[in-house]
N, C-alpha and C positions, 0 to 999 in steps of 0.2 A: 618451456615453463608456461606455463597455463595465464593470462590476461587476467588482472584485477578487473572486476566488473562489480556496476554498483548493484543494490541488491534494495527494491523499491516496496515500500508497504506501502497499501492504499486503502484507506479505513472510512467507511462510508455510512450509514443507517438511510431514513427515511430520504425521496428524492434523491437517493443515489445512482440509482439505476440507469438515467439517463445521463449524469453527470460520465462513470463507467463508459459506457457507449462511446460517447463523444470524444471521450480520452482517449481510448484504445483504438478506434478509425482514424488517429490522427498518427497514428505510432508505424514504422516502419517495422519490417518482417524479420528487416537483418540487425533489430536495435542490439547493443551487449549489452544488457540488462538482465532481470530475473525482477518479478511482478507477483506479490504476494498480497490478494486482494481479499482484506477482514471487513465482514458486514455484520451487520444485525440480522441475523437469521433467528425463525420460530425454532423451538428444540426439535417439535415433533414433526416439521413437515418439511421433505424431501425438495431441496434445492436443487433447484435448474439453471443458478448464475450462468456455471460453466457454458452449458449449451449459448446462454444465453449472448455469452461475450464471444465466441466459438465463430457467432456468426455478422460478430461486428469486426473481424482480423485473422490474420493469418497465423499470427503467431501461435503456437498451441498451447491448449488452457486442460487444464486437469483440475478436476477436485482430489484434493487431499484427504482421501480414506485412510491413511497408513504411510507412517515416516519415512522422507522422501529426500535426497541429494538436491541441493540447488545449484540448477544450471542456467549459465546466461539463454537469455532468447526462449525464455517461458511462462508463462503466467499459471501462477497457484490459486484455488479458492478454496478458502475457506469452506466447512460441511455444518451441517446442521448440530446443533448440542457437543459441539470439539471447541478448542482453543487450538491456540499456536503457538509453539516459542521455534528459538532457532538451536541450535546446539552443536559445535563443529562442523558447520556448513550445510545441514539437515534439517528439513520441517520436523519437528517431532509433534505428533497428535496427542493431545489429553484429552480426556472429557471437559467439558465446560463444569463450573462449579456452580452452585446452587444459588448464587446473589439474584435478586430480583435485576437490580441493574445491571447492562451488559455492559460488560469491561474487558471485552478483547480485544479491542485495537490499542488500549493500555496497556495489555501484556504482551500482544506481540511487538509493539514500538521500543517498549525496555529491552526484551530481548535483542531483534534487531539492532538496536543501540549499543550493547553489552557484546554482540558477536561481529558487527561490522564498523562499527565506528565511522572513518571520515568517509565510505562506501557506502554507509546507511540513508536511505532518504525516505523520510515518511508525508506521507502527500493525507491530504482529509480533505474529501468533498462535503457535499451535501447531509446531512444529519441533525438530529436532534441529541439534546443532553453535550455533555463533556466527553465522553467517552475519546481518548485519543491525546488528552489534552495532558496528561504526568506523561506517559509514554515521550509526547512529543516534545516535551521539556526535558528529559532522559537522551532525548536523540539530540537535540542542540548542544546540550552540557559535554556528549562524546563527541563532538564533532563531525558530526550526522549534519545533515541538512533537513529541513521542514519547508512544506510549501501545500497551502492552503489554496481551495474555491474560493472566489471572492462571491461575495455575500447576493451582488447584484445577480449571479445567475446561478445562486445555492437553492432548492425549493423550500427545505431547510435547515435555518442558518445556524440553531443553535453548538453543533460541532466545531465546524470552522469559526464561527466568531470566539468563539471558548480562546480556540487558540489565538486569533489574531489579538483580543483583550490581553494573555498573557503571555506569548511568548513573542519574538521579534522573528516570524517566517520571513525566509529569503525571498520568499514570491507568492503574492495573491494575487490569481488569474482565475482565467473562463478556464473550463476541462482543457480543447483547445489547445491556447495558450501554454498551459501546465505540461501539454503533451510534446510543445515545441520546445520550452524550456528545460525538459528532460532529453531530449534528444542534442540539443545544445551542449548540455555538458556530459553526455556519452562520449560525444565529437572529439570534447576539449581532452577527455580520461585518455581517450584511444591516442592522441597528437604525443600526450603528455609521455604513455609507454612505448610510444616508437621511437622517440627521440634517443 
């Protein structure tokens, strides 16, 4: 029988980038995890995340052209002008919807919520706007987890503080940090199924 594995969204805009980085060089190769990382992307211009994280870890990073099985010890991103939900353990790709405001770490966080529940963790670094902030109140209500940048090294803060103002995140850290406390409770998941 196949290992419960958590199943992490990481929702980012402005100053994310390096937040990113820092996360993912702190993360081991053989984590059991799965890494589903939603940003602020232009609609029309060809994202290079992936390469971009490719070369901050080992783990292997794919952009999401077309609906996809989620498996532990991989990291997804996000494409330009798509959205994400989850749906019987699969990224499924839409088009993004026509709002001026980006609201896709809102809709993947619901979903993640709604498909994984006490296996769901949604992490928001650095960004502006709310974007993240229903989704990550949707993840806490199912028994998800939420854990935020702290403000002091967000460039910025308006995402994360959105959420630390209104919901009660289990942890506000540096990237870091964030990346040691995910690996923490991989530790405690894996003690917990072998027993």
């Amino acid at each position: 029988m196949e290992k419960e594995f958590y199943v992490v969204g990481i929702g980012s805009s402005a100053g994310g980038l390096k937040a990113l980085k820092e996360f993912f060089r702190r993360l081991p190769t053989t984590i059991p995890a799965a890494f589903i990382v939603i940003t602020h992307l232009n609609r029309d211009r060809h994202s290079i995340l992936n390469d971009i994280l490719a070369a901050q870890t080992a783990i292997p990073v794919a952009r999401v052209d077309e609906d996809v099985q989620i498996l532990p010890g991989n990291i997804y991103v996000l494409t330009e002008n798509t959205s994400l939900t989850i749906r019987n353990g699969w990224l499924k790709v839409a088009p993004r919807d026509q709002k001026i405001l980006n609201s896709s770490v809102d809709i993947f966080f619901s979903s993640l919520a709604d498909e994984f529940k006490a296996r769901a963790i949604g992490i928001i670094l650095s960004g502006g706007g709310n974007d993240g902030l229903e989704g990550a109140l949707h993840l806490a209500e199912s028994g998800g987890k939420v854990m935020v940048q702290n403000l002091l090294t967000a460039e910025v803060t308006g995402m994360p503080e959105s959420i630390i103002d209104h919901d009660h995140p289990s942890d506000i850290l540096n990237p870091t940090k964030l990346a040691e406390k995910l690996i923490e409770l991989c530790k405690e998941n894996t003690a917990r199924q072998s027993t």
